[in-house]
C-alpha positions as CSV (number, residue, x, y, z in Angstrom):
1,X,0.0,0.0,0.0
2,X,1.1,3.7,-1.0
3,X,2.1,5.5,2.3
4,X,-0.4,8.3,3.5
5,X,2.3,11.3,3.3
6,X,3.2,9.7,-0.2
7,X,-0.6,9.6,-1.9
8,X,-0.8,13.4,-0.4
9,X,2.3,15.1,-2.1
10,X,0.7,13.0,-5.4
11,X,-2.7,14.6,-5.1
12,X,-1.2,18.2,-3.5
13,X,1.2,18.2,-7.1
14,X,-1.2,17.3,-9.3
15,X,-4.2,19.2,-8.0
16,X,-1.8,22.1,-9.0
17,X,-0.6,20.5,-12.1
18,X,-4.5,19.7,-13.6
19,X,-5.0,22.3,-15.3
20,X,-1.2,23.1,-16.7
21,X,-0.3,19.3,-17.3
22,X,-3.0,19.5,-19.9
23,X,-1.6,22.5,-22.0
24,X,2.0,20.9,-22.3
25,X,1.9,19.6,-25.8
26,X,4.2,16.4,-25.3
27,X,1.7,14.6,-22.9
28,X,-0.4,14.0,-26.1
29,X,2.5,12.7,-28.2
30,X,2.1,9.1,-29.7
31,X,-1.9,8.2,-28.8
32,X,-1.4,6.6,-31.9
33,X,1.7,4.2,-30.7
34,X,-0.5,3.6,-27.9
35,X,-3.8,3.0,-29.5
36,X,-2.0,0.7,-32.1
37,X,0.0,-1.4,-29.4
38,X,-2.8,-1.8,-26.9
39,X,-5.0,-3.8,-30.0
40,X,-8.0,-2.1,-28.7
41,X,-11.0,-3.5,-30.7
42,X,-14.8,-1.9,-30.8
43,X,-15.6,-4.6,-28.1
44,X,-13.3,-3.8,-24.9
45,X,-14.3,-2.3,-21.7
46,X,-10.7,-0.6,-20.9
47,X,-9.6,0.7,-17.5
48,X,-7.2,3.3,-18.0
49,X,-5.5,3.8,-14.3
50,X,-3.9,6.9,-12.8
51,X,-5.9,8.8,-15.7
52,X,-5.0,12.1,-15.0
53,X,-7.0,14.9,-17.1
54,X,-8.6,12.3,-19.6
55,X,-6.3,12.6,-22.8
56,X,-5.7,9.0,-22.8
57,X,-8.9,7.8,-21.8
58,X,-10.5,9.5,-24.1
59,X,-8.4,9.0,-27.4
60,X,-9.1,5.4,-26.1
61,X,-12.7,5.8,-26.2
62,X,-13.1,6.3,-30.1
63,X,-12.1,2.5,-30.4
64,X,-13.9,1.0,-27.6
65,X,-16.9,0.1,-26.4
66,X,-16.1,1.6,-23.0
67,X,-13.0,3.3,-20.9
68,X,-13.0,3.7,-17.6
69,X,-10.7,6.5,-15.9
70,X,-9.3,6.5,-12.5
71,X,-7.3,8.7,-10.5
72,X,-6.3,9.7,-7.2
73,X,-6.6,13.2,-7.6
74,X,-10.1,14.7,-7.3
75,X,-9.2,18.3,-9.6
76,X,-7.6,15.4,-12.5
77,X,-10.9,13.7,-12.9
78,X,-12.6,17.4,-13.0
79,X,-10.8,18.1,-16.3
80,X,-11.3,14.5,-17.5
81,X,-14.8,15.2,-16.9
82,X,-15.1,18.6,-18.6
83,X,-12.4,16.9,-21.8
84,X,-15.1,14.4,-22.0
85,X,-17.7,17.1,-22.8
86,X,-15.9,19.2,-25.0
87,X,-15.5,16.1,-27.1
88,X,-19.2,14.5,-27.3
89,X,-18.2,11.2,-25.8
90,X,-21.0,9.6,-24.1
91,X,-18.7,5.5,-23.2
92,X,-16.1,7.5,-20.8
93,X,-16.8,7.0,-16.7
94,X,-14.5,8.3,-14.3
95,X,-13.7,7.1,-10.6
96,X,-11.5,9.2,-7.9
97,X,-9.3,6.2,-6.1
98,X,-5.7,4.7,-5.2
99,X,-4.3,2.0,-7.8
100,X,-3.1,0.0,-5.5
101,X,-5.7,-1.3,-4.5
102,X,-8.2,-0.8,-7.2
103,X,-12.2,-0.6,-6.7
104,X,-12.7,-2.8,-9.6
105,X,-14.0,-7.0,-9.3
106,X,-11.4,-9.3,-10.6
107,X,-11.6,-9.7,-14.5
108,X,-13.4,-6.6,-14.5
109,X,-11.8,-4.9,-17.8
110,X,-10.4,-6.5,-21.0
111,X,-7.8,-3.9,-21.8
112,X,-5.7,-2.3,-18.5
113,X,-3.7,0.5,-19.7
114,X,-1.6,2.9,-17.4
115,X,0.5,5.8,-18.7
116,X,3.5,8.0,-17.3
117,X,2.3,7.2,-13.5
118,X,4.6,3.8,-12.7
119,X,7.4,6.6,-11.5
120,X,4.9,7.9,-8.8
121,X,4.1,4.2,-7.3
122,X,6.4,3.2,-4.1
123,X,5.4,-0.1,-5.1
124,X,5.1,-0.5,-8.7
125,X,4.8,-4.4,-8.5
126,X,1.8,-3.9,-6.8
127,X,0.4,-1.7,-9.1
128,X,1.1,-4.1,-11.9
129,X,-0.6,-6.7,-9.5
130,X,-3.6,-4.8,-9.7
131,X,-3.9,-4.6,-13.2
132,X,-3.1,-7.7,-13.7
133,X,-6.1,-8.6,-11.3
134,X,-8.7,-6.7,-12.8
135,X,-7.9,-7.5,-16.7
136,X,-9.8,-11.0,-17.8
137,X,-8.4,-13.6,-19.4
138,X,-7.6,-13.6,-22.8
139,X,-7.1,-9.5,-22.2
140,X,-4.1,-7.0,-22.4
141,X,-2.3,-5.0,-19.8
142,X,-0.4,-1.7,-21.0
143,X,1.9,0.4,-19.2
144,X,4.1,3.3,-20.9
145,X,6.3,5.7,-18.6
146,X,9.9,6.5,-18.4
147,X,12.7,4.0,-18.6
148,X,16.4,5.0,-18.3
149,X,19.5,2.9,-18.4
150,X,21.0,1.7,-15.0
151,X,23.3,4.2,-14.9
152,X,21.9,7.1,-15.1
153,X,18.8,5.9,-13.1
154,X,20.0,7.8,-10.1
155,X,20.6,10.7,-11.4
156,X,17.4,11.0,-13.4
157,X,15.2,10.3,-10.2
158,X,17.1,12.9,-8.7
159,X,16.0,15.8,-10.8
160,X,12.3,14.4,-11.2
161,X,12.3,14.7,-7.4
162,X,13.6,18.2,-7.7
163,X,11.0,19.0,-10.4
164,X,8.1,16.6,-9.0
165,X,8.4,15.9,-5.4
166,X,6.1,13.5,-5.9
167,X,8.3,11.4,-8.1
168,X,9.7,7.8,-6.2
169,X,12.2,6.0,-9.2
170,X,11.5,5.7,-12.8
171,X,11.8,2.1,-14.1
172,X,15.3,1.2,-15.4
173,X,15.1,-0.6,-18.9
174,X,15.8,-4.0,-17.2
175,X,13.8,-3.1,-14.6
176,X,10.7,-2.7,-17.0
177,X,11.6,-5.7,-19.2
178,X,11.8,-7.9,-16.0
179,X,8.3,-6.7,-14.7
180,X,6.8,-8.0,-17.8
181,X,8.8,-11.1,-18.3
182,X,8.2,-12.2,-14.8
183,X,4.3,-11.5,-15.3
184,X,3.5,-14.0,-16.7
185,X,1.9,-12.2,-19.3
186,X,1.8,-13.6,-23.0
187,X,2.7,-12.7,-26.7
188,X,4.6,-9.6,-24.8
189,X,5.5,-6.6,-27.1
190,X,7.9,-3.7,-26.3
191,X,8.1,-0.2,-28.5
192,X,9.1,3.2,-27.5
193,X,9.4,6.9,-28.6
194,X,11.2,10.3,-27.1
195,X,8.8,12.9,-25.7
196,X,9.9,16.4,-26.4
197,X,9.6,19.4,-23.6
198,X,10.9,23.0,-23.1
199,X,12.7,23.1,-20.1
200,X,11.2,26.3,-18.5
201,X,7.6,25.1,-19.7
202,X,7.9,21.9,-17.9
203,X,8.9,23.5,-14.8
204,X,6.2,26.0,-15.2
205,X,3.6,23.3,-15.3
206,X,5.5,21.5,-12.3
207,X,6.0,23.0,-8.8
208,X,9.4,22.1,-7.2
209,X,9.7,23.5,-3.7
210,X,11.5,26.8,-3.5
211,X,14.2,27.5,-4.6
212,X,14.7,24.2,-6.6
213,X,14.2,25.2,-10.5
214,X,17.3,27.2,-10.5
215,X,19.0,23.9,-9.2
216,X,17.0,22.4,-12.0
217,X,18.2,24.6,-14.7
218,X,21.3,24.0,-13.8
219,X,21.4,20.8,-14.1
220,X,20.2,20.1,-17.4
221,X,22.6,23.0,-18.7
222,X,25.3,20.9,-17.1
223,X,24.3,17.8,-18.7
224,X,24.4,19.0,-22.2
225,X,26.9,16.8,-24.5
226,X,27.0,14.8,-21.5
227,X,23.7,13.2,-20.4
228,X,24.4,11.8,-17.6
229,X,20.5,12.5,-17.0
230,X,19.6,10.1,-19.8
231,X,17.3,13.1,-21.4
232,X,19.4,14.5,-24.2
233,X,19.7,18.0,-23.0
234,X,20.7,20.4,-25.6
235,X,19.7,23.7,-26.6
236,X,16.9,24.5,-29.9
237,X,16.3,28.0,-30.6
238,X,17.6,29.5,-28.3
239,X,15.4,27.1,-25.5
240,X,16.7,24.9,-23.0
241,X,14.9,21.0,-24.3
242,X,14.6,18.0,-22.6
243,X,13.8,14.7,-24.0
244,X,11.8,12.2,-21.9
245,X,13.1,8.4,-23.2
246,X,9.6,6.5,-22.8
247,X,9.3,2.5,-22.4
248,X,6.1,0.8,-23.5
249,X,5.3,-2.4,-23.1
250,X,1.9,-4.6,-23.1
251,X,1.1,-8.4,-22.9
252,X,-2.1,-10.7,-22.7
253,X,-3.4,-12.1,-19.9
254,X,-3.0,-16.2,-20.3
255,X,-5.8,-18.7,-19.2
């Protein structure tokens, strides 16, 4: 179980970050990859966990016959809610609730998917454990966030923590592939793509303690030609960017 003084730095971050974390343009990056991996079909009742605002719930909800969202974080589901109606879609419900564990009967849900919210879990296992429990047999379980090699794991968690003090660790690539290959999941597919941020507007949509962006900034300025951070810091136009390495993998559930 997620510690109390853990699941309210989550929800105090992000009730600040709902409205913000929408506008950044990278967190809507590769629906497609996602959509395309998942093999969502017209048929599947999808639970998409930690849902945040919606945007992958409901690009999930032109394929299926119905996506649930959940999400710890009351002001998340509020914009889910209102993306819902800007968009006309009638098969999207939305529950505020933990992940681990999740309200849901066993075998609830044919398709599990959770994106960029493994690095906020103290126990991701357990997280996994619940999806795994609430997908039926025969369905798929999805999970796309950050991966970074071994070596620059430390360092990478450490800025997220200055950035997000809500971050715990983001899954190492071998950390990742060994979640899924100890599963027990089937027919298990991997794929992954870069998502692209301005420094300064990720910070912006963040809120590190005081004090701490500065640290930030300098940093990533640090880092360029070195990443050491695993997030190929380098300067565009005069911007400070910032590259986000993201892991997806999904599997079917056997039996």
């Amino acid at each position: 179980m997620e510690d109390q003084q853990h699941l309210d730095s989550i929800v105090d971050q992000f009730s600040r970050q709902a409205i913000p974390f929408t506008r950044l343009p990278g967190h809507l990056d590769a629906m497609e990859t996602l959509i395309e991996m998942s093999g969502v079909c017209a048929e599947d009742s999808v639970l998409d966990v930690a849902c945040g605002p919606g945007l992958l719930a409901c690009a999930f909800a032109g394929h299926a016959a119905r996506v649930t969202g959940i999400d710890i974080t009351a002001a998340m589901i509020e914009q889910a809610r209102l993306r819902q109606r800007e968009q006309g879609l009638q098969n999207l419900e939305w529950h505020v609730g933990n992940a681990v564990p999740l309200s849901f009967a066993d075998g609830a849900f044919s398709l599990v998917v959770t994106r960029y919210s493994f690095h906020h879990f103290q126990e991701p296992v357990l997280a996994f454990a619940e999806m795994m429990r609430v997908c039926r047999a025969g369905g798929r379980v999805l999970v796309a966030d950050v991966a970074v090699t071994p070596e620059r794991s430390a360092a990478y968690d450490r800025i997220e923590r200055l950035r997000d003090p809500s971050h715990t660790h983001a899954l190492t690539e071998p950390e990742f592939a060994a979640l899924f290959a100890d599963s027990g999941l089937g027919a298990c597919k991997y794929s992954g793509y870069p998502v692209d941020m301005e420094l300064d507007s990720l910070i912006g949509s963040s809120f590190p303690n005081p004090g701490d962006a500065e640290v930030i900034r300098k940093m990533v300025t640090d880092d360029i030609g070195v990443n050491a951070l695993g997030v190929n810091a380098r300067m565009e136009n005069g911007k400070l960017m910032y590259t986000f390495p993201i892991a997806v993998y999904v599997g079917r559930k056997e039996g």
